[in-house]
C-alpha positions, 0 to 999 in steps of 0.5 A: 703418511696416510693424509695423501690417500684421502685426497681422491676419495674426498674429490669423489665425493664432491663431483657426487654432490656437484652431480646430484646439485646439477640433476636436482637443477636440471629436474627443477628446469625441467618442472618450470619448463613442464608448469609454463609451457606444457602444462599451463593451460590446464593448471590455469583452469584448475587455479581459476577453478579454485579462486577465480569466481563469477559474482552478483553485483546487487542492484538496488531497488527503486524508491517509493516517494510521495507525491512531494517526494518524501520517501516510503519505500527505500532499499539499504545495503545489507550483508549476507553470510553463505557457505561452501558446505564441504569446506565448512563440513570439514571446519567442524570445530569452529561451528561453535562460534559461528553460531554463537555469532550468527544465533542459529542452532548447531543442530541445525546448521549439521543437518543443512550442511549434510543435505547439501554437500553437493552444493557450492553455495547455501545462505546461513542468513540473510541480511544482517547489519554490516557490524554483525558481518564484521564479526563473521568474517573477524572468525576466518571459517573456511568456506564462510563468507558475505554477499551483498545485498539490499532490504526495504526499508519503510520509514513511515511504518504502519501508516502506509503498510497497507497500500505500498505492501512489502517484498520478501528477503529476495527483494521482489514485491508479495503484496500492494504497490510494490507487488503492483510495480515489481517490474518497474522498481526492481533492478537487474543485477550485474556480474564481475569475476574476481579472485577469493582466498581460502576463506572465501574474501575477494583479494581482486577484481580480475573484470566487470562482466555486466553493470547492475542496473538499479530500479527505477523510482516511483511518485505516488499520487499519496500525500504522505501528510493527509495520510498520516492526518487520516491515519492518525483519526482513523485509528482514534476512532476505531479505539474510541468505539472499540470497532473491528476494522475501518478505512479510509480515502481521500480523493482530489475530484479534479484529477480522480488522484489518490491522496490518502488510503488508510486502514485498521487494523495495519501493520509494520512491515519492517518487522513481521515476526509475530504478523497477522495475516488479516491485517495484511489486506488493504480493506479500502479495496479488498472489503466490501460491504452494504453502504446503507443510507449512503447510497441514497443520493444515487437512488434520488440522482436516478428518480430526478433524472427520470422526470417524475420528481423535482426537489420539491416533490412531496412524499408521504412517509407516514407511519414511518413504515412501508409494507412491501410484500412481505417485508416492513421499511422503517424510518427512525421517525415518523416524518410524516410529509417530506420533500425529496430534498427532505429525504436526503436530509432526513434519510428517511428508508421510507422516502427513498424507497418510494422514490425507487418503487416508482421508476423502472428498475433499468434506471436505478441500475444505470445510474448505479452502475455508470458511477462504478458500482459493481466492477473494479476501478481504475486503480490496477491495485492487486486483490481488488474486489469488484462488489456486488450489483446484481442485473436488474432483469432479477430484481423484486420489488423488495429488492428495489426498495432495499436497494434505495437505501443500500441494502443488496449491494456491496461497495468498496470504500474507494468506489463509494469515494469514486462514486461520490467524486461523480456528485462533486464533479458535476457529473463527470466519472474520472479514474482514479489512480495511484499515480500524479495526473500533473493537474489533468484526470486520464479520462472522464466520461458524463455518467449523470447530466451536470443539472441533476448534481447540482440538485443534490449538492444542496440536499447533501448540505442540508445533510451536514446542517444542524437538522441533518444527520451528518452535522458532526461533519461540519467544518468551520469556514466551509460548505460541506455535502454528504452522506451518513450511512448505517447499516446492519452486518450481514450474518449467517444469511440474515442481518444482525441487530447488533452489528452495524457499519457506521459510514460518511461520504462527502466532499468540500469545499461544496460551492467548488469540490475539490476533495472527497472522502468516505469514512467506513468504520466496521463494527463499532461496540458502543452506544454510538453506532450510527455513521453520524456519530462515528465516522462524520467525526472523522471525516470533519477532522481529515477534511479541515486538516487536508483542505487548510495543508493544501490551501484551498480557502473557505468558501463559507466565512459567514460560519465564522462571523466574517464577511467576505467583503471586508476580508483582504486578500492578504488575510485569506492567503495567511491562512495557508500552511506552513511550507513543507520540509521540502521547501514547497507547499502541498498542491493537488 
């Protein structure tokens, strides 16, 4: 009797439930409606303020290759782990294993986070391998995630260190060539804006709004097989004499090109941990010092040109000293009567002082400085040092005959190279450069008459004979003209007599140059110190190596026991090297 009763109450209840289903619809059409319509545009820019970000599209930079187009310098992807400090802050439990990971300290990575937490972005490391990033990003931190970017890459290491210099984590050149053509070989990042999740990964490319532009590549003059050639004997001989530092250059007289520059002690500048600064310099520029004997042919160039001495002129170097007022000359020997020629191969102090004390001073100082001395050279390289020649108006008649035999002036190696390309071109300074001159030197300028050079050409090869000092720089097969030169250091304001700098200056083939190269080996620690004995050594090996690797043929077969006559042209064109791994053989 009470079932009827319950009827109306329970249909009460169901237009409650259809009411409030109904309400509950209408305030969820009403939010949509409120989310799309009203308010849309401001939860676009909060939504986009969270996920939708502008990145950097890296740009690589430009390759660095020899002149055969052998790389020196490239740039490889590389990745980067950065942070949103508030959102790692509040991860604090996986800082465990995000260290462990990336090797930094927990300590560390508290007190970066809190200094920074007004920041959106700072750099837990930089330029890990990508297996290394992988397992960063395996860990899922909020806030961590990865930025790509580009490190250099050397692949010839120490050799070339000095000369291409390195660039710091930011991809910008610091020191050498890459300092030198920053702008030219660093590339212009793009941008795109993308959307990231929570854990700071791209999940889409929304637009591109600029395209990277990458560095343009760069071609050295440097020929990446000479250098290594250099290199490698260079080193041998600052083992051999227990030395200090030393430099090398190799120059094509033609075209006033760089072929090899090497120095000791180097470095490697893909991994400068435990880097000693000293050694970052390239000494063949930055290091000057007094070219002793070396200098010679220049102070004989000045006394030629002056008229009052000829080759054969006689000079009285007896006793083998000369008293110039309070200051003695020594020769090694007493020579006793020489010819000017005689001089030169002797390097007899006592003769080329002489010669100096005999002509005004304003020639020796033309002369000396039209060839380069005393002002930087062409090169643009950064840090170069200038020497020193003072202004002749200052000069003493101790300072003219020191400076006939290389001491009071100071020289670079690569502008006694320059200095000594003038002797083997004829006469003519070409600039040199870093850079490949495709066969035609950017200027040249007549410094000394062309009849005067081939007066000493002769005189520099009787210097590489077997009476001369320089014999040890003999090559097989070719004429050779240079120069030794041994000088005391200076020294707390005097010379040590200890303490020596042991240089060779010369070119070859001598009947039709084509390459010069200066030698200078600084403080060597043995019985053996005198530039006959420690760079011509090194010159000898270099040059015989550069000359048969770019195929210039032998100008003296007689050294051999050949007659040029009955060697046929297929035999002297067998002498050329093999075929670089390009395929192409080294040309200047």
């Amino acid at each position: 009797m009470n079932g009827p009763a319950t009827i109306p109450h329970f249909a009460g209840r169901l237009r409650f439930v259809l009411g409030a289903f109904g309400l509950m619809a209408a305030i969820l059409l009403w939010r949509v409606v409120d989310l799309h319509v009203f308010n849309r545009a401001f939860l676009q820019r909060q939504g986009d303020a969270r996920a939708l970000r502008v990145v950097a599209i890296p740009a690589h930079r430009g390759m660095i290759t020899d002149r055969n187009g052998e790389p020196l310098a490239i740039s490889t992807p590389v990745e980067s782990v950065w942070a949103n400090p508030k959102e790692l802050a509040a991860a604090r439990g996986r800082w465990r294993a995000l260290c462990k990971v990336l090797d930094i300290d927990p300590h560390w990575l508290e007190g970066m986070l809190a200094r920074h937490q007004d920041r959106d972005f700072v750099y837990l490391r930089r330029q890990i391998p990508p297996a290394l990033a992988q397992q960063v990003m395996q860990l899922k931190i909020p806030g961590v995630s990865l930025q790509r970017e580009y490190r250099r890459y050397y692949p010839t290491g120490q050799v070339f260190a000095n000369v291409l210099g390195f660039t710091n984590v930011d991809d910008v050149g610091q020191e050498g060539i890459e300092l030198m053509q920053n702008a030219w070989l660093q590339g212009t990042p793009g941008s795109k804006r993308v959307i990231k999740d929570r854990y700071g990964r791209i999940v889409e490319n929304v637009e591109s709004i600029s395209e990277p532009r990458p560095g343009r590549d760069l071609r050295l003059s440097l020929d990446r097989r000479i250098q290594y050639l250099a290199y490698r004997e260079l080193k041998a001989a600052m083992q051999r004499n227990q030395a200090k530092s030393g430099s090398a250059v190799v120059l094509d007289v033609r075209t006033g090109e760089i072929l090899a520059m090497v120095n000791q002690p180097s470095y490697n500048p893909n991994n400068r941990d435990d880097l000693n600064s000293s050694h970052l310099r390239n000494r063949a520029l930055t290091d000057v010092f007094e070219p002793g004997s070396s200098i010679k042919p220049f102070t004989i160039a000045a006394a030629l040109e002056s008229g009052k001495f000829t080759p054969d002129t006689l000079i009285n170097t007896a006793p083998g000293t000369l008293r110039v007022a309070n200051f003695t000359i020594h020769d090694t020997h007493d020579y006793g009567l020489l010819n000017v020629s005689q001089v030169v191969e002797k390097s007899s102090n006592v003769g080329a002082a002489t010669m100096s004390l005999a002509i005004r001073p304003e020639r020796l100082w033309n002369v000396f400085r039209k060839v380069g001395f005393g002002a930087i050279t062409a090169s643009a390289f950064p840090g170069e040092a200038s020497g020193l020649l003072s202004y002749y108006t200052t000069w003493r008649d101790v300072e003219r005959a020191t400076l006939a035999y290389g001491y009071g002036i100071s020289v670079t190696t690569l502008q006694l190279a320059q200095a000594y390309a003038v002797l083997a071109s004829g006469g003519l300074l070409r600039p040199v450069t870093f850079f490949p001159t495709h066969g035609v030197p950017l200027r040249e300028t007549r410094v000394i008459p062309s009849r005067i050079t081939k007066e000493i050409v002769p005189m520099l090869e009787m210097v590489v004979s077997k009476n001369g000092t320089g014999e040890r720089a003999a090559i097989p097969g070719y004429h050779v003209a240079g120069k030794t030169g041994t000088a005391h250091k200076a020294e707390d304001g005097g010379y040590a007599q200890n303490r020596y700098e042991a240089v060779f200056a010369g070119f070859a083939p001598a009947t039709d140059p084509r390459l010069v190269m200066v030698v200078m080996v600084d403080d060597p620690n043995t019985d053996e110190y005198y530039g006959g004995l420690v760079a011509a050594p090194v010159f000898s090996r270099v040059m015989a190596g550069a000359l048969r690797l770019l195929d210039i043929p032998p100008d003296d077969l007689d050294s051999l026991g050949v007659k040029m006559a009955s060697v046929p042209a297929a035999a002297v064109a067998a002498q050329s090297p093999p075929r670089a791994a390009n395929g192409t053989r080294g040309v200047l």
